[in-house]
Each structure stands twice: as structure tokens, then as C-alpha cells.
C-alpha positions as CSV (number, residue, x, y, z in Angstrom):
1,X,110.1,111.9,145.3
2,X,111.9,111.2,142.2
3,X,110.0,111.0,139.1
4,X,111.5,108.5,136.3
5,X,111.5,109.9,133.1
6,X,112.2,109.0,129.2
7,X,115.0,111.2,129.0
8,X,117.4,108.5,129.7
9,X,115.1,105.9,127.9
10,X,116.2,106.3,124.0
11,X,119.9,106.3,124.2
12,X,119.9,103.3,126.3
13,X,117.5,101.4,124.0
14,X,119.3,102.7,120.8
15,X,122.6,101.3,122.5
16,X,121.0,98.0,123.0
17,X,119.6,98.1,119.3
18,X,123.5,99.1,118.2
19,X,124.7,95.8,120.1
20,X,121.8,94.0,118.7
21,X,122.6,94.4,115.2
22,X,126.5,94.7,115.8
23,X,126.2,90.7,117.3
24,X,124.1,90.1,114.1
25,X,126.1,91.5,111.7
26,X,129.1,89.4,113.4
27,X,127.1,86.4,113.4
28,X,126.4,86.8,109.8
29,X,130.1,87.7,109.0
30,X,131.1,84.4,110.6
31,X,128.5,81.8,109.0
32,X,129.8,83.9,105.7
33,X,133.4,83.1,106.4
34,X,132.4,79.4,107.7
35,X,130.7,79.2,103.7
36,X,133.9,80.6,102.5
37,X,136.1,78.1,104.3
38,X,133.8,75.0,102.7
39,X,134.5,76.6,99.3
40,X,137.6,76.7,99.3
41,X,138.0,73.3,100.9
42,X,135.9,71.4,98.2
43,X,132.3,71.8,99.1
44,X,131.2,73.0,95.7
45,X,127.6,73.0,96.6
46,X,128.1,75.6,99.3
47,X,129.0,78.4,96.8
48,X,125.7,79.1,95.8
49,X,124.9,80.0,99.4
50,X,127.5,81.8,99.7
51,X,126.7,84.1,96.4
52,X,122.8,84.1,96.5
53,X,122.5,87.3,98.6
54,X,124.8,89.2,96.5
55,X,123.2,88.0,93.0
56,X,120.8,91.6,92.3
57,X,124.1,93.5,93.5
58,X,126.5,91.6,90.6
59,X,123.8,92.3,87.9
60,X,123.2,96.0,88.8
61,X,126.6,96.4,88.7
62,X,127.1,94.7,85.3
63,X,123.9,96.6,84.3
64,X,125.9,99.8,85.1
65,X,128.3,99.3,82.5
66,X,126.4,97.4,79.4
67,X,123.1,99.4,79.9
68,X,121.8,96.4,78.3
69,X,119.9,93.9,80.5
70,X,120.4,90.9,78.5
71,X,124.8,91.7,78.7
72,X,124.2,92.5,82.1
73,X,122.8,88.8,82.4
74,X,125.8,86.9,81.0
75,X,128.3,89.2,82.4
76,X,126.8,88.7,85.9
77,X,126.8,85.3,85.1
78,X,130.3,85.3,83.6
79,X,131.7,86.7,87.1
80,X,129.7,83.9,89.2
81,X,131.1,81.4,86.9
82,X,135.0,82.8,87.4
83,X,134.2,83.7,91.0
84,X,133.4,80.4,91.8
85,X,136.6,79.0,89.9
86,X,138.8,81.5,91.7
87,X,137.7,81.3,95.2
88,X,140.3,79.8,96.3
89,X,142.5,82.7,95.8
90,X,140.8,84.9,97.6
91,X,142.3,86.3,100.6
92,X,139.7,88.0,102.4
93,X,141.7,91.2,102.5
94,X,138.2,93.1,101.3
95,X,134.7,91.8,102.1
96,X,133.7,88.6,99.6
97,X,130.6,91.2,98.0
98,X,133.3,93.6,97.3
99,X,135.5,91.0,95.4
100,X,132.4,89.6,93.6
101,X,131.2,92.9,92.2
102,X,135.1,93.9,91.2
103,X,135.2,90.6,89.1
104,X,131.7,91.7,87.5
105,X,133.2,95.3,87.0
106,X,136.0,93.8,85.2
107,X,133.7,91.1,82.9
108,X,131.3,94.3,82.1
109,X,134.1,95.7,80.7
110,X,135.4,93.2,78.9
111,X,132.4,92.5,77.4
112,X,131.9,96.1,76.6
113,X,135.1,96.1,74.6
114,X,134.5,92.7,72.8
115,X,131.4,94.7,71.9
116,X,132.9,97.5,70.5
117,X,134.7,95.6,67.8
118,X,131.2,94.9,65.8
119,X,130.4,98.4,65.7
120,X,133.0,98.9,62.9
121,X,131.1,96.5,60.5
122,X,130.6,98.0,57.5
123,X,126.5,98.7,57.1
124,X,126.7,99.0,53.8
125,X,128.0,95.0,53.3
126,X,125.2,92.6,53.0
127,X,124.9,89.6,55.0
128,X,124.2,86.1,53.0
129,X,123.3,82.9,54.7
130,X,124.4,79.6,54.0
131,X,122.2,79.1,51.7
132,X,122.7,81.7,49.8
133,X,120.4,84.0,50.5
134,X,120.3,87.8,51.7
135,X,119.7,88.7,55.5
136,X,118.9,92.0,56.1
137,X,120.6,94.1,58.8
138,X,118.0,94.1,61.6
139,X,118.5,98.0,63.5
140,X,115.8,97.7,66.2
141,X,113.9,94.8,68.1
142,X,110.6,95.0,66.5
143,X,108.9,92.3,68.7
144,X,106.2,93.4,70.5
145,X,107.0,95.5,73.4
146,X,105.6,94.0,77.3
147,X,102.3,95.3,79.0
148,X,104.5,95.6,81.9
149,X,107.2,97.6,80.1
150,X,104.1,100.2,79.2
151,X,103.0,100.4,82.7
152,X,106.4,102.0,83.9
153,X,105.9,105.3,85.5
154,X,107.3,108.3,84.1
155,X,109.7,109.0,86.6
156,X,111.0,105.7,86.4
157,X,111.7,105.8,82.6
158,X,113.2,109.4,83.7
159,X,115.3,108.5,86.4
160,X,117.0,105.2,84.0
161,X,117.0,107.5,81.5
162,X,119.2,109.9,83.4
163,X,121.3,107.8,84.7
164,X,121.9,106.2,80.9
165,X,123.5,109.4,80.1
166,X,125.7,109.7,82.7
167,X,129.2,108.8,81.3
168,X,130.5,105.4,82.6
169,X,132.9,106.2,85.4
170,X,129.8,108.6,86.8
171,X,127.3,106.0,86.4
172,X,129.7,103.4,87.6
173,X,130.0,105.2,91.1
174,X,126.6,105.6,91.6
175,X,125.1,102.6,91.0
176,X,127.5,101.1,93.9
177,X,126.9,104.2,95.9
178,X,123.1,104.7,95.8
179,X,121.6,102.1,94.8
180,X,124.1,99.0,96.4
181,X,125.4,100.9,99.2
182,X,129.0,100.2,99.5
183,X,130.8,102.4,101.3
184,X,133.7,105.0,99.9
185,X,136.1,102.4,100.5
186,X,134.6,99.4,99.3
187,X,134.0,101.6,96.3
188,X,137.1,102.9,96.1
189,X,138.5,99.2,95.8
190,X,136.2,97.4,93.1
191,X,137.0,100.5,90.7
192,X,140.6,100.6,91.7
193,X,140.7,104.7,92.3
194,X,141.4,106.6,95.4
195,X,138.5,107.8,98.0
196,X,138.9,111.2,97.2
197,X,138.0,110.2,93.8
198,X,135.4,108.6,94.5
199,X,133.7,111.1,96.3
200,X,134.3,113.6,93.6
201,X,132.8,111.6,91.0
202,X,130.1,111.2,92.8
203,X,129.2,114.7,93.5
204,X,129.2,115.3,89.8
205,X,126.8,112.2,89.2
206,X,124.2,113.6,91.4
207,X,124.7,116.8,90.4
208,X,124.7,115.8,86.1
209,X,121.4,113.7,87.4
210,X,119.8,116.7,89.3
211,X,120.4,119.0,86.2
212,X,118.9,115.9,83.8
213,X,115.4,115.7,86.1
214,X,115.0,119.4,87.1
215,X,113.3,120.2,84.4
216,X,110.6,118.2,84.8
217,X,110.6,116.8,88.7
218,X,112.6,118.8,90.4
219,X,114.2,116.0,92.2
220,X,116.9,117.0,94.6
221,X,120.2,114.4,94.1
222,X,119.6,112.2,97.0
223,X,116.1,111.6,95.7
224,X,116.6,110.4,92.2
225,X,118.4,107.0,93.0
226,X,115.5,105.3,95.3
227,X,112.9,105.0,92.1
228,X,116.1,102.7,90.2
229,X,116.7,100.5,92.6
């Protein structure tokens, strides 16, 4: 008598669960390419469709760059904006995400160097208003600071604080790595740098973020991104 057992069970069910989300992952490919199509053919009211799911990933990736939540805002919503006014030149030789968060990489920057050209403002010149009168320099935000912003755990405040110090093209990487999950490739094409590049910048991330938290969590690398997101 034969006895039927489980061996066989798991890779037969993880092969129907592979096909499962294989069909769905076409399925959603096609309805994305269907959106695409009515884009580019007029339907302005299908864009936003089309972009909603990839909204978090644009400002993420702008918050990458200006470290500043209110920049990352209007940069994120400076791409939509030229996104939407460009789609009919895309091509779909990379996936539409991929092109999204490139034009969002290139706004952050852009804003980051329109930025730049304030810093050079001479402190010491005071401002006057139209009126006449003297403004003083303002140097911090002093309005009062949310409950919620107090309530942030410590390793949270660590782990943004860690990866704040990382220098741009490290940071850069692993935001789309870690925390948006694009692949080598897909990385590799929104910053416009080889694979192999890629990879090795973002050894050193983990690695400069490891060396930032050891001292007081002891977080391994792959740990230290899941608290960001």
C-alpha cells in the first residue's frame, strides 16, 4: 500500500502560487499599459490612476535628496506635474515607476542646486521690508514642535538620523534599494550609473549605516532600513 505524503505537496503549491502571482503581476502590467495608452491618447483624467500607486515612492525619492519634507513635497510634485506633460514621450523601454522616480531624481536635484545659491547671502546684510522696516534673519523654526513628532521612538529618530548623514549618492541608492525596492537595474537606470556601481555603493551605505547605529542598537545592515520606511 502506498502512503501519500507532503513531500511532494510544497513545491507543487509554491509552483501554483509562482503562476498565481506571475498572471497577476501580468494582469497588472497590462491594465498599466492600457492607462498608459489612454494618456498618451488624450484621456487626461486617466493619469492620476496611472501615478497614484507610485505617489509615496516619488516623494521618498525626492526626500532622499532634499532631506527636507516640505522640498520633497514640491519636487515630488514638480515631477508629477512634468511627468504628466511628457508622457507622451515615453517609450516604455524601462518600467513607467522607474521613469517617474528618474524625473523626481532629476527635480530633487535641481531643486537642490537652485537652493544652494541662497546659501551665499551675506548674514551679515539686513533685510528691510517695503515699508521700511527691519526683518530679522529667522535661523530656526521656532513654532511649536507636534505631539506626534515627540512621540517618535528612538530608533526611528536614529535610523533618519543615520541615514541624513550618509552622503547623497549613498543615501540616494538606498532609499531606492531598501526602502522602494527597485531592483539593481532599475536602480542602475534612474541614477544613470552602471550595476556594478550600484551594488558597490550600496555595500558602503549599509555598511556607513551599521557603523552610525552600532553604538547604540547594534543593528545589523539589513535591519536598519525597515524602521524608515
Amino acid at each position: 500500500m502506498t502512503t501519500m505524503t507532503a513531500v511532494g505537496a510544497p513545491p507543487a503549491q509554491k509552483q501554483m502560487e509562482v503562476a498565481e502571482s506571475n498572471s497577476a503581476a501580468t494582469s497588472a502590467g497590462s491594465f498599466e499599459q492600457d492607462l498608459i495608452a489612454r494618456v498618451q491618447a488624450g484621456q487626461a483624467d486617466a493619469f492620476y490612476e496611472l501615478a497614484r500607486p507610485y505617489e509615496r515612492a516619488v516623494f521618498l525619492s525626492a526626500l532622499s535628496l532634499t532631506r527636507n519634507e516640505a522640498d520633497a513635497e514640491e519636487v515630488a510634485q514638480e515631477a508629477m506635474l512634468k511627468a504628466f506633460k511628457n508622457i507622451r514621450g515615453f517609450r516604455r523601454e524601462a518600467k513607467f515607476s522607474t521613469w517617474l522616480i528618474q524625473i523626481a531624481i532629476n527635480e530633487a536635484k535641481m531643486k537642490i542646486r537652485k537652493n544652494r545659491r541662497h546659501l551665499y547671502e551675506s548674514m551679515e546684510e539686513p533685510l528691510i521690508s517695503d515699508d521700511g522696516d527691519y526683518i530679522p534673519k529667522d535661523f530656526a523654526d521656532w513654532r511649536e514642535i507636534p505631539s506626534e513628532a515627540l512621540e517618535r521612538k528612538e530608533l526611528r529618530d536614529a535610523l533618519a538620523s543615520a541615514l541624513n548623514s550618509l552622503p547623497e549618492k549613498y543615501r540616494t541608492v538606498m532609499m531606492l534599494r531598501d526602502v522602494q525596492h527597485l531592483s539593481i537595474a532599475e536602480t542602475a537606470q534612474v541614477l544613470g550609473i552602471s550595476e556594478a556601481n550600484v551594488k558597490t555603493r550600496l555595500s558602503r551605505a549599509r555598511l556607513q549605516m551599521r557603523d552610525a547605529l552600532a553604538p547604540g542598537f547594534g543593528l545589523a545592515p539589513d535591519q536598519t532600513v525597515a524602521a524608515i520606511g
